[in-house]
PQR file of N, CA, C, O and H, with PARSE charges and radii, in Angstrom:
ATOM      1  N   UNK A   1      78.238 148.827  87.370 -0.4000 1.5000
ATOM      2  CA  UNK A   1      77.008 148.046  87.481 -0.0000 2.0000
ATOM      3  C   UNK A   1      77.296 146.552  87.531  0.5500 1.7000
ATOM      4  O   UNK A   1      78.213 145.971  86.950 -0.5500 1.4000
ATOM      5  N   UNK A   2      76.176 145.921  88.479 -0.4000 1.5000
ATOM      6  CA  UNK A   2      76.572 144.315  88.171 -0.0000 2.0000
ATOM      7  C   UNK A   2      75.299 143.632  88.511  0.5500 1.7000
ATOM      8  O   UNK A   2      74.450 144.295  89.107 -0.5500 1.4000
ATOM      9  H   UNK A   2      75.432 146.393  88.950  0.4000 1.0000
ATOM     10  N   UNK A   3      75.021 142.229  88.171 -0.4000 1.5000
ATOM     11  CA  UNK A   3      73.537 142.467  88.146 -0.0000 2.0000
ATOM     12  C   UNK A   3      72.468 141.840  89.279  0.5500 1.7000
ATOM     13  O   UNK A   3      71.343 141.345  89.214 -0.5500 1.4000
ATOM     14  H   UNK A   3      75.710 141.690  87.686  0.4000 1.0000
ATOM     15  N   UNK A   4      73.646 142.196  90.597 -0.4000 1.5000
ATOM     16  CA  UNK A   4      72.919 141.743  92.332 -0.0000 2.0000
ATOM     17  C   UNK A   4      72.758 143.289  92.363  0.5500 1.7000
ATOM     18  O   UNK A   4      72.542 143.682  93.510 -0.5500 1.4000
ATOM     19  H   UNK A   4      74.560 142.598  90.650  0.4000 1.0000
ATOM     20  N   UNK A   5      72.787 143.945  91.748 -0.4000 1.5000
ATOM     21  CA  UNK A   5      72.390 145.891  92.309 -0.0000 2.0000
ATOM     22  C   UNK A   5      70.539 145.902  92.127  0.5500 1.7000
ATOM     23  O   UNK A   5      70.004 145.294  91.200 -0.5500 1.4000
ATOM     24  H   UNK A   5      72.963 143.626  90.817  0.4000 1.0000
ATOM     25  N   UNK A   6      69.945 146.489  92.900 -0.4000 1.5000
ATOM     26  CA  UNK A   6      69.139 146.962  93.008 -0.0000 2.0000
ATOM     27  C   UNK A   6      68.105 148.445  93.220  0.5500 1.7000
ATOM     28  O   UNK A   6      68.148 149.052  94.290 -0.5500 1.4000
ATOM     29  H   UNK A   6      70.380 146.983  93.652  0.4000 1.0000
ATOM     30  N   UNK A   7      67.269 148.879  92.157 -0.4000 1.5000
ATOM     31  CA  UNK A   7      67.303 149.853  92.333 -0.0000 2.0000
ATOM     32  C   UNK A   7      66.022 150.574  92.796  0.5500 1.7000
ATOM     33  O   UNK A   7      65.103 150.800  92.009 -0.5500 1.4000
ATOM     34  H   UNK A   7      67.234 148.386  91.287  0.4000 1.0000
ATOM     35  N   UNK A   8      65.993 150.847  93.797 -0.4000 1.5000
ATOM     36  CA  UNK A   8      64.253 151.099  94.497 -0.0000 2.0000
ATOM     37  C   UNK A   8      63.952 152.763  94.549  0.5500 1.7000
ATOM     38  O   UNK A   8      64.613 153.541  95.236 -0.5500 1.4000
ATOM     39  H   UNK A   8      66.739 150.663  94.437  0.4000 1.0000
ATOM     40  N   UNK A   9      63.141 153.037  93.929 -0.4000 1.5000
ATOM     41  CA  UNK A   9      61.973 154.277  93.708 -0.0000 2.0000
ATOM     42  C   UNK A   9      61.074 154.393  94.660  0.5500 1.7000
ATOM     43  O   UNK A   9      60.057 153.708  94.768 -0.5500 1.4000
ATOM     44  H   UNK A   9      62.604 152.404  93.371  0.4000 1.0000
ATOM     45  N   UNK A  10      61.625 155.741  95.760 -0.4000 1.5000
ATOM     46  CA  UNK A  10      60.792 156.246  96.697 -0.0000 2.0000
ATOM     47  C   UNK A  10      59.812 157.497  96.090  0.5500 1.7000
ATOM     48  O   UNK A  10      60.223 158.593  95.708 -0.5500 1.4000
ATOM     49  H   UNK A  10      62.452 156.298  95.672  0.4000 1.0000
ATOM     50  N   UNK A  11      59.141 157.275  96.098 -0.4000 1.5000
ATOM     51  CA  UNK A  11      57.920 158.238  95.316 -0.0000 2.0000
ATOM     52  C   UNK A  11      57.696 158.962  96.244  0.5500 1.7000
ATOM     53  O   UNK A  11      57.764 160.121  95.835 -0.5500 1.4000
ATOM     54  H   UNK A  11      58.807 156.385  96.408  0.4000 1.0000
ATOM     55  N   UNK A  12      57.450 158.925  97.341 -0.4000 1.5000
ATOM     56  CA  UNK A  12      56.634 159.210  98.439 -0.0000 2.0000
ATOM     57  C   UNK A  12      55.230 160.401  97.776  0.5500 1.7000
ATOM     58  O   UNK A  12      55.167 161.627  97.864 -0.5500 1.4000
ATOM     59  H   UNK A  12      57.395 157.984  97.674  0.4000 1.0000
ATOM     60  N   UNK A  13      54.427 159.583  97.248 -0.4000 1.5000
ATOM     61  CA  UNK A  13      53.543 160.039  96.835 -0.0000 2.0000
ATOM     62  C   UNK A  13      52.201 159.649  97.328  0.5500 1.7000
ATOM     63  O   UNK A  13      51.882 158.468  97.184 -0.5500 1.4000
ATOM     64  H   UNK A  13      54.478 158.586  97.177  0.4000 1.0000
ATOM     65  N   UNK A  14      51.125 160.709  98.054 -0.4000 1.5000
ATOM     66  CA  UNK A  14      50.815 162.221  97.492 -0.0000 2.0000
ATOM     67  C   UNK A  14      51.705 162.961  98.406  0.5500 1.7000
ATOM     68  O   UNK A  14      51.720 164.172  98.189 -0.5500 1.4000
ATOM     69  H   UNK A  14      51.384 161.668  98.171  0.4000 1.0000
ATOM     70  N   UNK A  15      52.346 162.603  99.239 -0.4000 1.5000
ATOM     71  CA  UNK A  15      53.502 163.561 100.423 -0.0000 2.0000
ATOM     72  C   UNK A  15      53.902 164.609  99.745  0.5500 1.7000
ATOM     73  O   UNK A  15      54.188 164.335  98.580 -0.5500 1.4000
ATOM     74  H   UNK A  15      52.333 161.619  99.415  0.4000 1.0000
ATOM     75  N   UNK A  16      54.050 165.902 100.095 -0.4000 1.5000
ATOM     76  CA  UNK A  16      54.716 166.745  99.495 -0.0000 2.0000
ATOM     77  C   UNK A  16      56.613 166.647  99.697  0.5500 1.7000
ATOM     78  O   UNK A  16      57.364 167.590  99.448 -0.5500 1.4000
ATOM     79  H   UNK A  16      53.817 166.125 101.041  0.4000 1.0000
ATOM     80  N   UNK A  17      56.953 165.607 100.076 -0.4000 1.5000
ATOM     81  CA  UNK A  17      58.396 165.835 100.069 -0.0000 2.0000
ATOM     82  C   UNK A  17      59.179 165.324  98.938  0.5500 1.7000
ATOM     83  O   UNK A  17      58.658 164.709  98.008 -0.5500 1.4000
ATOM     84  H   UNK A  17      56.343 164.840 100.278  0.4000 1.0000
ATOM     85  N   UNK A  18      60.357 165.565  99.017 -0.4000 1.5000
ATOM     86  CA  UNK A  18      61.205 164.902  97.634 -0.0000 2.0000
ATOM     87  C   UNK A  18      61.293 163.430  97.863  0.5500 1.7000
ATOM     88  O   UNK A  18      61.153 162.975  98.998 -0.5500 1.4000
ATOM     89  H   UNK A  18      60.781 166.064  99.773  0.4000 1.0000
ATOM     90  N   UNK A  19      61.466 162.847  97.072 -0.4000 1.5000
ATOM     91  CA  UNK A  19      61.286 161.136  96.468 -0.0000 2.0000
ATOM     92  C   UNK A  19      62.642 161.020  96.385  0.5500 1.7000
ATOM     93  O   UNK A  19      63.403 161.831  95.856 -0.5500 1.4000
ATOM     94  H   UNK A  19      61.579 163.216  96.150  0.4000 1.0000
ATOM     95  N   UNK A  20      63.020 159.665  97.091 -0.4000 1.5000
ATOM     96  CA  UNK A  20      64.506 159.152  96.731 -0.0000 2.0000
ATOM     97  C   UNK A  20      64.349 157.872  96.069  0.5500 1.7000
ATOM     98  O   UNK A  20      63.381 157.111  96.073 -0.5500 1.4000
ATOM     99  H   UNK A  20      62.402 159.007  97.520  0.4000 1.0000
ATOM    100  N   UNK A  21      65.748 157.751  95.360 -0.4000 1.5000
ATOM    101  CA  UNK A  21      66.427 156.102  94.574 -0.0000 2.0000
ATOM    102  C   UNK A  21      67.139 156.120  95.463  0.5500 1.7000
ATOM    103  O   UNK A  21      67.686 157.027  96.090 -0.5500 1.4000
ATOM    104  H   UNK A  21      66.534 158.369  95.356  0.4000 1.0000
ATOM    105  N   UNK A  22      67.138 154.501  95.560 -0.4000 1.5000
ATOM    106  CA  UNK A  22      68.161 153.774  96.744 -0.0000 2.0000
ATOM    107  C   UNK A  22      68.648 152.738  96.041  0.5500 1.7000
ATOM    108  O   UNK A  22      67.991 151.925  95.391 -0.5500 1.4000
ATOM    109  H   UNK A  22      66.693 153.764  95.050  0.4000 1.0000
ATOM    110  N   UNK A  23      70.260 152.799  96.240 -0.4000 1.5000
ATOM    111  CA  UNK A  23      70.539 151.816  95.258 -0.0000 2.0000
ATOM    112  C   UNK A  23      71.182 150.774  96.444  0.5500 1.7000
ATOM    113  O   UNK A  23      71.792 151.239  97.406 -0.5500 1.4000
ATOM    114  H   UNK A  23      70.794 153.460  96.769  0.4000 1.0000
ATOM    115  N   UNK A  24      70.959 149.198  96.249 -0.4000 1.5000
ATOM    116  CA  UNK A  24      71.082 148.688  96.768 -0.0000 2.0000
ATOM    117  C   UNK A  24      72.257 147.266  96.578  0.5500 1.7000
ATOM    118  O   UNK A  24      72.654 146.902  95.471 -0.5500 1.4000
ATOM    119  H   UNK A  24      70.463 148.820  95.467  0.4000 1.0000
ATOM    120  N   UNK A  25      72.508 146.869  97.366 -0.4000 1.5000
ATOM    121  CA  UNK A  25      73.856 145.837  97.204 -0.0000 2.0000
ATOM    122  C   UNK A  25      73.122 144.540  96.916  0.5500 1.7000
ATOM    123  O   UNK A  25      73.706 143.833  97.738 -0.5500 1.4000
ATOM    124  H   UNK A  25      72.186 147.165  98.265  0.4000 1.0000
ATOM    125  N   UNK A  26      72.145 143.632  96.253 -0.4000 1.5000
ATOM    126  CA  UNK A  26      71.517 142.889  96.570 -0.0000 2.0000
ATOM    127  C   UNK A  26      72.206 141.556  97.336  0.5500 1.7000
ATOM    128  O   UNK A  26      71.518 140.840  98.064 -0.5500 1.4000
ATOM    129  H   UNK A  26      71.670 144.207  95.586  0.4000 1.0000
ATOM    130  N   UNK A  27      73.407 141.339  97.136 -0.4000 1.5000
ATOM    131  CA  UNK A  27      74.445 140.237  97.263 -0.0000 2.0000
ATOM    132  C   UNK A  27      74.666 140.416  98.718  0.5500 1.7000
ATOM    133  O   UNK A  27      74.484 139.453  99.464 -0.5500 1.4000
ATOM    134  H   UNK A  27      73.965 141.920  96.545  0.4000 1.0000
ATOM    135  N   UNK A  28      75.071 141.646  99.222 -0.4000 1.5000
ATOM    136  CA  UNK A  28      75.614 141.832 100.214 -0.0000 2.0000
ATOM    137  C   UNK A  28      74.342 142.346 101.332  0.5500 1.7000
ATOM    138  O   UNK A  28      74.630 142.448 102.524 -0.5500 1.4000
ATOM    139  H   UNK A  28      75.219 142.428  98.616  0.4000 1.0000
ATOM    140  N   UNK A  29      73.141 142.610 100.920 -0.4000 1.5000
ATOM    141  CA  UNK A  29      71.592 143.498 101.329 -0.0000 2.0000
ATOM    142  C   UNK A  29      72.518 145.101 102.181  0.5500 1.7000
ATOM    143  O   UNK A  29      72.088 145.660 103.190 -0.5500 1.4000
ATOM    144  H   UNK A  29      72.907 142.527  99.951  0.4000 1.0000
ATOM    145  N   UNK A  30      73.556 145.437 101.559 -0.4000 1.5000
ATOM    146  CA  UNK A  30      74.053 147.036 101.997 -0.0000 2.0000
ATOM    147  C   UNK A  30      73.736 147.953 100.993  0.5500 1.7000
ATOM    148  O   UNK A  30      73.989 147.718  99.812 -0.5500 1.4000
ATOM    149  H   UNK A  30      73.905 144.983 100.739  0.4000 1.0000
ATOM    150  N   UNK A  31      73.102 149.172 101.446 -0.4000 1.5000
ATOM    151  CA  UNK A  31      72.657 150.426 101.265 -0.0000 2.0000
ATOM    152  C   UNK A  31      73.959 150.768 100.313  0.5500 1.7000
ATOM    153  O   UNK A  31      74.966 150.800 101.019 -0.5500 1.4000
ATOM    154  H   UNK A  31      72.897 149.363 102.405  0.4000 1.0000
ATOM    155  N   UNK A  32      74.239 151.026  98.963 -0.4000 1.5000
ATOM    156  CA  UNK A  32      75.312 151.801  98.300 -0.0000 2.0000
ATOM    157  C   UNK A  32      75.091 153.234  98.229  0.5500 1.7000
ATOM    158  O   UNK A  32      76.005 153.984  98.573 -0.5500 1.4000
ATOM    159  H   UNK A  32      73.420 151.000  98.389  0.4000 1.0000
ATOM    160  N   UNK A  33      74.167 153.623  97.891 -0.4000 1.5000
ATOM    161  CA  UNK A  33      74.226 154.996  97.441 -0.0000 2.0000
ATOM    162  C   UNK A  33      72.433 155.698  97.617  0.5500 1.7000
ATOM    163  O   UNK A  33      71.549 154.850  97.501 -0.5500 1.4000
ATOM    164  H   UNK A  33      73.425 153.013  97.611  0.4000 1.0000
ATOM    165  N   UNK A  34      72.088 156.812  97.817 -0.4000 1.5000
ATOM    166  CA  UNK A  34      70.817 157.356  98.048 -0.0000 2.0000
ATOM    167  C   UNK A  34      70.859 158.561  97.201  0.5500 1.7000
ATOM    168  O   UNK A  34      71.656 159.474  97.414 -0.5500 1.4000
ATOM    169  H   UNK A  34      72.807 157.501  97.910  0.4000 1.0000
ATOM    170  N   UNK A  35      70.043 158.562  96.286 -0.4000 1.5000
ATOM    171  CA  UNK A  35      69.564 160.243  95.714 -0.0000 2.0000
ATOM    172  C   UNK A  35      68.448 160.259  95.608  0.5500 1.7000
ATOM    173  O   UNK A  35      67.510 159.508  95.338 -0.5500 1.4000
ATOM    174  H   UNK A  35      69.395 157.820  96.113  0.4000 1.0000
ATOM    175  N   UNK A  36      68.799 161.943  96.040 -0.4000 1.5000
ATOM    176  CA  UNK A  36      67.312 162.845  96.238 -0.0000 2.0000
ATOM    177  C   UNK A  36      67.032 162.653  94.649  0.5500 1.7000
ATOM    178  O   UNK A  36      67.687 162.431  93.631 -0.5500 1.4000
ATOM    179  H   UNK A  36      69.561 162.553  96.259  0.4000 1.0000
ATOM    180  N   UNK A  37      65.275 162.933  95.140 -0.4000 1.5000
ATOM    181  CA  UNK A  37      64.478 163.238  93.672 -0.0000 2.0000
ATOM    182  C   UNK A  37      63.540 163.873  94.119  0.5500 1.7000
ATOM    183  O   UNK A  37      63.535 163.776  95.346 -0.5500 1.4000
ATOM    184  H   UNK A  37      64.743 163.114  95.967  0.4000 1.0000
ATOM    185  N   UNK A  38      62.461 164.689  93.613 -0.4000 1.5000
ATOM    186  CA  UNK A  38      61.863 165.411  93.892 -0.0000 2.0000
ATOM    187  C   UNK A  38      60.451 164.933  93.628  0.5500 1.7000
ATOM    188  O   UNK A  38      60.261 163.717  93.672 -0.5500 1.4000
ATOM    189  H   UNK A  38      62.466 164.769  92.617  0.4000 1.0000
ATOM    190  N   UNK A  39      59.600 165.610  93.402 -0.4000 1.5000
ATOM    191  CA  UNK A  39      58.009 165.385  93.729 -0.0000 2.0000
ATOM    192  C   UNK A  39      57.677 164.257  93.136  0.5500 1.7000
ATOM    193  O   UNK A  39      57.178 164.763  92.131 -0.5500 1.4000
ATOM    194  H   UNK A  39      59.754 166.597  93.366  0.4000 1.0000
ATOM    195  N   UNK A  40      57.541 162.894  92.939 -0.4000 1.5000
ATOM    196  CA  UNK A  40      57.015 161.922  92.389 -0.0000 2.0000
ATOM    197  C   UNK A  40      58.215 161.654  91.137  0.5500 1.7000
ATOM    198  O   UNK A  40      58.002 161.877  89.945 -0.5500 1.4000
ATOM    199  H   UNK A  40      57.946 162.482  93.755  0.4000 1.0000
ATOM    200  N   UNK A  41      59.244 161.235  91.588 -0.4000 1.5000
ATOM    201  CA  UNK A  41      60.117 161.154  90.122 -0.0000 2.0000
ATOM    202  C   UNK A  41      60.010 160.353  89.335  0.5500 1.7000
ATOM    203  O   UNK A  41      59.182 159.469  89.556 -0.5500 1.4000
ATOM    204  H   UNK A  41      59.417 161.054  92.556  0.4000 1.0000
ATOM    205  N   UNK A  42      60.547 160.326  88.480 -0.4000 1.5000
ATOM    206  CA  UNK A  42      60.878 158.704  87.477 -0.0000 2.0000
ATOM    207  C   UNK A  42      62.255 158.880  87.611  0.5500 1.7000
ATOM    208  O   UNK A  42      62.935 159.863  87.905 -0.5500 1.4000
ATOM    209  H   UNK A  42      61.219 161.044  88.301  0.4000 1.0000
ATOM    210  N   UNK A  43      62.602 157.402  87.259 -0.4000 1.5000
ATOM    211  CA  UNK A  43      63.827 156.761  87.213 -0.0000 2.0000
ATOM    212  C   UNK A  43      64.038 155.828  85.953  0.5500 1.7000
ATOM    213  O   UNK A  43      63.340 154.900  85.543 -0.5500 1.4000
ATOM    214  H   UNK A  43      62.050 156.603  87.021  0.4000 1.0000
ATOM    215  N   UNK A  44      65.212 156.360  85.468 -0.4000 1.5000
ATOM    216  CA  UNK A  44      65.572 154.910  84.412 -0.0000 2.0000
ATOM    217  C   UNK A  44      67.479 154.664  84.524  0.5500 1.7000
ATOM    218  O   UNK A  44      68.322 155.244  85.209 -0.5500 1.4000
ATOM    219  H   UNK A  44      65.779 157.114  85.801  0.4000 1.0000
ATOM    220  N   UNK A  45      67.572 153.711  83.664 -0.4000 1.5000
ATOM    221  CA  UNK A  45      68.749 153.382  83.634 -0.0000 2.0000
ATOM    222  C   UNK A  45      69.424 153.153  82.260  0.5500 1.7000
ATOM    223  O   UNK A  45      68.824 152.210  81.744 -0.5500 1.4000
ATOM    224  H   UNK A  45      66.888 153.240  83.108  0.4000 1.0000
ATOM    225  N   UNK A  46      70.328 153.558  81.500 -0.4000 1.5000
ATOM    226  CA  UNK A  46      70.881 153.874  80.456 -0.0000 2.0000
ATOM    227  C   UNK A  46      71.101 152.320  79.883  0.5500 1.7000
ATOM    228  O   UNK A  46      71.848 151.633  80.580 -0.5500 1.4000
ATOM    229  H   UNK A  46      70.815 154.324  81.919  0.4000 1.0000
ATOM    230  N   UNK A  47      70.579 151.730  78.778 -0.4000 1.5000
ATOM    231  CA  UNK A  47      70.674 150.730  78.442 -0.0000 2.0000
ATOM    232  C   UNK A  47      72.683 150.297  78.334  0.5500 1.7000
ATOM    233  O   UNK A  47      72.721 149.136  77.926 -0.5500 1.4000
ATOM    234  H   UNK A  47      69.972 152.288  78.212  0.4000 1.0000
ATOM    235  N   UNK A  48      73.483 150.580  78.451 -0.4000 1.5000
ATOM    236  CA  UNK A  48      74.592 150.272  79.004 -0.0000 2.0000
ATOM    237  C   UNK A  48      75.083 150.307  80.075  0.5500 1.7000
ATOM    238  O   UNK A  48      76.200 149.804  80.197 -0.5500 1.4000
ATOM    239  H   UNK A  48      73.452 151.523  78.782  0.4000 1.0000
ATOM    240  N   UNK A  49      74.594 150.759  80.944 -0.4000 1.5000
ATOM    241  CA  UNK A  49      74.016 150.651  82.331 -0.0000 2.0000
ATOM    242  C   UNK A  49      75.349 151.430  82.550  0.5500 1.7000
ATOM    243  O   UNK A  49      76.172 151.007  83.361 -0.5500 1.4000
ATOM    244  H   UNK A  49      73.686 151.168  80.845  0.4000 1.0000
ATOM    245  N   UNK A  50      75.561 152.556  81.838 -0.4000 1.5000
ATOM    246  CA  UNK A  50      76.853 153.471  82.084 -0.0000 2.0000
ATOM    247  C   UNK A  50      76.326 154.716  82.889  0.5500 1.7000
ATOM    248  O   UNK A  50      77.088 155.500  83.454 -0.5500 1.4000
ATOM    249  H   UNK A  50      74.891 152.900  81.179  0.4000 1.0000
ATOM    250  N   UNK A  51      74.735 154.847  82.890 -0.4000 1.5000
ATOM    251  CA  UNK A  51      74.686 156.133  83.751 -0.0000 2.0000
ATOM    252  C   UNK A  51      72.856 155.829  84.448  0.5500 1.7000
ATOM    253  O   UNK A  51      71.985 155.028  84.107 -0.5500 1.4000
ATOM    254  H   UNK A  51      74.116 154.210  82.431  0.4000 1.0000
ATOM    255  N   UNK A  52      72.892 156.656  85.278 -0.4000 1.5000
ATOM    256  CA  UNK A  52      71.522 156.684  85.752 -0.0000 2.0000
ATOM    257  C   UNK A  52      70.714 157.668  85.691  0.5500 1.7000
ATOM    258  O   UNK A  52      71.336 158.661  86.068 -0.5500 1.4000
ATOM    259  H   UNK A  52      73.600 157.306  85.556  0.4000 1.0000
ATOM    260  N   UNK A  53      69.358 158.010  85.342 -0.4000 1.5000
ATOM    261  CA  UNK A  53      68.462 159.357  85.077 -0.0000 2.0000
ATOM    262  C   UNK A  53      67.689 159.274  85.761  0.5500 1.7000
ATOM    263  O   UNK A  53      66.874 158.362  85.904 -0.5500 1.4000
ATOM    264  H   UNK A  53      68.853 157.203  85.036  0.4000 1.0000
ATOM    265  N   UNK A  54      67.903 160.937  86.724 -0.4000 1.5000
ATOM    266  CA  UNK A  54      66.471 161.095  87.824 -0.0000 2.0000
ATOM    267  C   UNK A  54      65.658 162.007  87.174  0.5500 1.7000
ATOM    268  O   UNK A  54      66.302 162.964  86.745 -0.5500 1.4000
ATOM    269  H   UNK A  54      68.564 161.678  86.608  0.4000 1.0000
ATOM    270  N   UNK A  55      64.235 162.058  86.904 -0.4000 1.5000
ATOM    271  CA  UNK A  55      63.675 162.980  86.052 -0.0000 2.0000
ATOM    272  C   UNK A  55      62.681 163.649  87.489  0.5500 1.7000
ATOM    273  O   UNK A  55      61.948 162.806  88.007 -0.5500 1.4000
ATOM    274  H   UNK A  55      63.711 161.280  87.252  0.4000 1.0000
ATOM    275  N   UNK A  56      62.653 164.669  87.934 -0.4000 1.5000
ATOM    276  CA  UNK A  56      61.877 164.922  89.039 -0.0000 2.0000
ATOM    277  C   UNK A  56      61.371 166.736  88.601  0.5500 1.7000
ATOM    278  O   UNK A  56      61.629 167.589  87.752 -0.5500 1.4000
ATOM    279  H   UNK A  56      63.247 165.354  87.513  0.4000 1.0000
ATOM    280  N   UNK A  57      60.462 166.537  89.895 -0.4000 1.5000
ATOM    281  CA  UNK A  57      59.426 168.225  89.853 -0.0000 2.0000
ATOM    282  C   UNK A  57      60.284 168.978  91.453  0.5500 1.7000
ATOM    283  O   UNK A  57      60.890 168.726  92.494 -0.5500 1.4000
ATOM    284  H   UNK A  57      60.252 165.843  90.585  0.4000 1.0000
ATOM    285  N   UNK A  58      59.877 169.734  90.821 -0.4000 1.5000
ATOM    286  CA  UNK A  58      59.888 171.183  92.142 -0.0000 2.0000
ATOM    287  C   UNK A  58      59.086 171.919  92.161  0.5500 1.7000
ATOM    288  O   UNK A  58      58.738 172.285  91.039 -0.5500 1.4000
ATOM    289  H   UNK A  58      59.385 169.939  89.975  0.4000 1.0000
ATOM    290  N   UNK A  59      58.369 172.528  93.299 -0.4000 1.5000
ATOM    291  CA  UNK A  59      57.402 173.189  93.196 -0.0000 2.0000
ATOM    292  C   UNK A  59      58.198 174.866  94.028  0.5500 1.7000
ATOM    293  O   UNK A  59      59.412 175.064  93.983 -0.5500 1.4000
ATOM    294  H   UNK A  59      58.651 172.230  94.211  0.4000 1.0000
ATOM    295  N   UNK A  60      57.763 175.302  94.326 -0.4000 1.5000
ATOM    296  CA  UNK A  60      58.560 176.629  94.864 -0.0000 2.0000
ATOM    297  C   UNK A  60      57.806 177.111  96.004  0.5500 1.7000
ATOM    298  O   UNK A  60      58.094 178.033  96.767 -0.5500 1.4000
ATOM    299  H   UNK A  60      56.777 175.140  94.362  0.4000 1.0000
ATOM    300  N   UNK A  61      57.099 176.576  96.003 -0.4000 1.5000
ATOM    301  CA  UNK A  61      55.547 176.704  97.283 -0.0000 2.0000
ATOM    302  C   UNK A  61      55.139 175.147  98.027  0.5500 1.7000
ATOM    303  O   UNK A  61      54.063 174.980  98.600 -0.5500 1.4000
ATOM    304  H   UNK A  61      56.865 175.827  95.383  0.4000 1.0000
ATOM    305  N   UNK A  62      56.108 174.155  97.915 -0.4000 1.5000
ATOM    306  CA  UNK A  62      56.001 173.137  98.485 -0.0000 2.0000
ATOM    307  C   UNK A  62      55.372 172.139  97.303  0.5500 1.7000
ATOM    308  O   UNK A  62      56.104 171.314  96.758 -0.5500 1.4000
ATOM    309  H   UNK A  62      56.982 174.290  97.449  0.4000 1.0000
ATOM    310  N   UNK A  63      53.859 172.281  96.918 -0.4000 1.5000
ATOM    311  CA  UNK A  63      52.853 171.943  96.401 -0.0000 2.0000
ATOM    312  C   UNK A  63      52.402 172.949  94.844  0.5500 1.7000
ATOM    313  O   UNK A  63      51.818 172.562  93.832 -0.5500 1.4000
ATOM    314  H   UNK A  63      53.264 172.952  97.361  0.4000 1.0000
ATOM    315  N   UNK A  64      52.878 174.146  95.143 -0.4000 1.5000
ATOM    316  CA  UNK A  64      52.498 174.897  94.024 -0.0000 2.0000
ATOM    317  C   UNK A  64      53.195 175.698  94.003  0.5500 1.7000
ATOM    318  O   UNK A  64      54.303 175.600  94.531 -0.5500 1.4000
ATOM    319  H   UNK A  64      53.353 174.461  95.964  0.4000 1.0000
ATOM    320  N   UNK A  65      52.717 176.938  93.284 -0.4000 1.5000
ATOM    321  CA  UNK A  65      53.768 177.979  92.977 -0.0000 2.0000
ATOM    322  C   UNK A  65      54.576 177.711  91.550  0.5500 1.7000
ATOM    323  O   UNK A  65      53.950 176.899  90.868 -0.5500 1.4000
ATOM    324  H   UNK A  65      51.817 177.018  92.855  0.4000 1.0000
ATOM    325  N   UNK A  66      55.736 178.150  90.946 -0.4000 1.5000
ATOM    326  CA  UNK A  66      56.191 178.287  90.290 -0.0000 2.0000
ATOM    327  C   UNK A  66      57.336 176.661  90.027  0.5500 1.7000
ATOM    328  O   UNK A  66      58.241 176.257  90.757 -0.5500 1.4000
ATOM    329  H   UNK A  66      56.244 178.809  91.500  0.4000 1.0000
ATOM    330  N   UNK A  67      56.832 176.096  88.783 -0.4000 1.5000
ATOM    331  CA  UNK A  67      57.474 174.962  88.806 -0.0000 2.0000
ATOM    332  C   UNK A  67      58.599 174.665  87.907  0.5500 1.7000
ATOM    333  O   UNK A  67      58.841 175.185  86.818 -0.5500 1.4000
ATOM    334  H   UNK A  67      56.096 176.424  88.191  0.4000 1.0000
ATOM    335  N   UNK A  68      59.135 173.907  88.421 -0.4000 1.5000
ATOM    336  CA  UNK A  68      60.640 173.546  88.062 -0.0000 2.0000
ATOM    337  C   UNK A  68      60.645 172.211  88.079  0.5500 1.7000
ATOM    338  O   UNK A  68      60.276 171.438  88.963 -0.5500 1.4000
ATOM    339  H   UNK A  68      58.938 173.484  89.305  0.4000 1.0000
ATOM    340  N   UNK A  69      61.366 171.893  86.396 -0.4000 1.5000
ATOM    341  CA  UNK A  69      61.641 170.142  86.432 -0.0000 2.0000
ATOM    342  C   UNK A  69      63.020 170.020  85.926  0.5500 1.7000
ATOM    343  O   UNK A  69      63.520 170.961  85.309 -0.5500 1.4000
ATOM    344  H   UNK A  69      61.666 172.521  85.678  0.4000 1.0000
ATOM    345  N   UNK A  70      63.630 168.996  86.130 -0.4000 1.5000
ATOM    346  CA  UNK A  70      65.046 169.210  86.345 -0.0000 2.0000
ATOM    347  C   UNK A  70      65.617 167.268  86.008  0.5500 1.7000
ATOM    348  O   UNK A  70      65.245 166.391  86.788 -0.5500 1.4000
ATOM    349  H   UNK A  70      63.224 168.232  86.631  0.4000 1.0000
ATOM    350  N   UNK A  71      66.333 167.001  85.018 -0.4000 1.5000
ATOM    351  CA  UNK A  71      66.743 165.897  84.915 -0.0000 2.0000
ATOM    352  C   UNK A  71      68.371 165.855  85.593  0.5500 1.7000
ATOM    353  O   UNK A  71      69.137 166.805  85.437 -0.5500 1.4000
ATOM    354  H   UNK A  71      66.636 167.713  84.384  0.4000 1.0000
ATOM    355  N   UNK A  72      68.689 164.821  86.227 -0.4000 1.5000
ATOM    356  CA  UNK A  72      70.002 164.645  86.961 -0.0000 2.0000
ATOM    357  C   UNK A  72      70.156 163.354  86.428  0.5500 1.7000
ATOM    358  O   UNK A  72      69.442 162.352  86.471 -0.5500 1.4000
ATOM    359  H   UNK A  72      68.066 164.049  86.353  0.4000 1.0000
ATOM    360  N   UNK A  73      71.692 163.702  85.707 -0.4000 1.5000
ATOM    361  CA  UNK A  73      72.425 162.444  85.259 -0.0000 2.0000
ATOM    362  C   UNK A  73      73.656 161.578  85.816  0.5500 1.7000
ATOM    363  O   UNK A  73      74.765 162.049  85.565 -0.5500 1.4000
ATOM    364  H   UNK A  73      72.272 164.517  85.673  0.4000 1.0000
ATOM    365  N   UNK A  74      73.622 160.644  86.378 -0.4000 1.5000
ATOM    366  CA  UNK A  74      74.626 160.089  87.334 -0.0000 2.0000
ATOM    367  C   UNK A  74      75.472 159.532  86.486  0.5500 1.7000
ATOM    368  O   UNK A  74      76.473 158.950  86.904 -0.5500 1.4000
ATOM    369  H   UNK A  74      72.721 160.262  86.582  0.4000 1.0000
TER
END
């Protein structure tokens, strides 16, 4: 981590598709890294800025059906 990084939350919300974090170079304005997230996620960042948390939904029917939430730790 350093502190020209930037970190932008694609919600794409009410869309039914998965939501991405884009992490960004702010110094350099280059694209570093992209992760998927799923239905409207949240995002945080580990106060030592040693890891990153995607907290996101799944639905199994696009929109409904049987749901699944799932934290991913970078």
């Amino acid at each position: 981590p350093y502190p020209k990084r930037v970190y932008v939350l694609e919600p794409v919300f009410p869309v039914f598709v998965a939501g991405k974090v884009w992490v960004i170079n702010g110094e350099k304005q280059d694209i570093e890294a992209v992760m998927s997230a799923g239905y409207a996620p949240n995002f945080a960042i580990a106060p030592d800025h040693s890891q990153l948390y995607v907290f996101d939904t799944y639905w199994s029917k696009g929109f409904r059906g049987t749901r699944t939430d799932i934290a991913t730790f970078y």
